[in-house]
C-alpha positions as CSV (number, residue, x, y, z in Angstrom):
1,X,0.0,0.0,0.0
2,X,1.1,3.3,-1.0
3,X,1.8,6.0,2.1
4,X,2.4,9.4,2.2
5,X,5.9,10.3,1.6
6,X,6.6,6.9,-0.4
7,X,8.6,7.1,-3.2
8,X,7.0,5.7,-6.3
9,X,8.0,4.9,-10.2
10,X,5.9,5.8,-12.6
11,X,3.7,3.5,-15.2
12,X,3.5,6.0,-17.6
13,X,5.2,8.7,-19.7
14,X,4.1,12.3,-18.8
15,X,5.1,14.3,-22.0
16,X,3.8,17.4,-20.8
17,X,5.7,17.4,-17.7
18,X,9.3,16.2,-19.2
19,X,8.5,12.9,-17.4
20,X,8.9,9.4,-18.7
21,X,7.9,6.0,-17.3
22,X,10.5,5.0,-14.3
23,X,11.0,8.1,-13.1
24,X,10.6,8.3,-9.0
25,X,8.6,10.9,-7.3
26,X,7.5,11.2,-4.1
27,X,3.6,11.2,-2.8
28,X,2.7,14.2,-1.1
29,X,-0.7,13.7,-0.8
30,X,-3.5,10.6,-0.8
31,X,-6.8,11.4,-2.7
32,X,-9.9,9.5,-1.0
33,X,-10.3,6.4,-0.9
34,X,-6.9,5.8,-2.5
35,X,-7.9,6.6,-5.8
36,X,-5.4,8.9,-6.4
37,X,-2.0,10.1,-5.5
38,X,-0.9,14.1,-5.7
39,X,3.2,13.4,-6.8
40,X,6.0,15.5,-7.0
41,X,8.8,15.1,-9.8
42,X,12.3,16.5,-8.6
43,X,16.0,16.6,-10.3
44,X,18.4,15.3,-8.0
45,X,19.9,18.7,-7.2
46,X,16.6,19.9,-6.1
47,X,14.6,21.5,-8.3
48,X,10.7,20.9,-8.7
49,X,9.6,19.6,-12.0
50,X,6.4,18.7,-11.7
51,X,3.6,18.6,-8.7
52,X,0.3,16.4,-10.6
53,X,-2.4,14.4,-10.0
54,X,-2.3,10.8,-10.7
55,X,-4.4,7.5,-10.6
56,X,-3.6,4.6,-9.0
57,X,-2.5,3.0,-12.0
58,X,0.0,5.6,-13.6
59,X,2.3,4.8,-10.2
60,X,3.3,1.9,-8.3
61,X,5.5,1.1,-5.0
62,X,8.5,0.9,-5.6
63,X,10.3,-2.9,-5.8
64,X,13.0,-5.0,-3.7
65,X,16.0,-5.1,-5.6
66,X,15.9,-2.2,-8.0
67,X,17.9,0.7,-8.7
68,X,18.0,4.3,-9.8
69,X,19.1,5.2,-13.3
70,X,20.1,8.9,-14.2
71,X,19.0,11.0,-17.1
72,X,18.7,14.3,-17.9
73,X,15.3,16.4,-18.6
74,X,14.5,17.1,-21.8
75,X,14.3,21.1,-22.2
């Protein structure tokens, strides 16, 4: 189950937003009845890229054993 604070991957690319599927964000909010997830997308030095709204299906927990992989936002 998905918690406030989690980190999650996402399902699903996110063109508007710079965001592609695998990229981690973290939940900042639960919509009711955990329909939903309010997400924020950061760079690793910091900076906010994106604070949406998601369903339950366009994230998921993140799994044992995987890891991070770097790229850079598209401009």
């Amino acid at each position: 189950m998905i918690k406030e604070l989690d980190n999650v991957v996402l399902t699903v690319d996110l063109p508007q937003y710079g965001l592609a599927a695998g990229d981690i964000g973290t939940v900042v909010m639960i919509h009711p009845k955990n329909e939903g997830y309010e997400v924020e997308f950061m760079t690793l030095d910091g900076e906010t890229l994106a604070v949406t709204s998601l369903v339950a299906a366009q994230v998921r927990p993140i799994s044992h054993k995987e890891i991070a992989h770097v790229r850079l936002v598209a401009a």
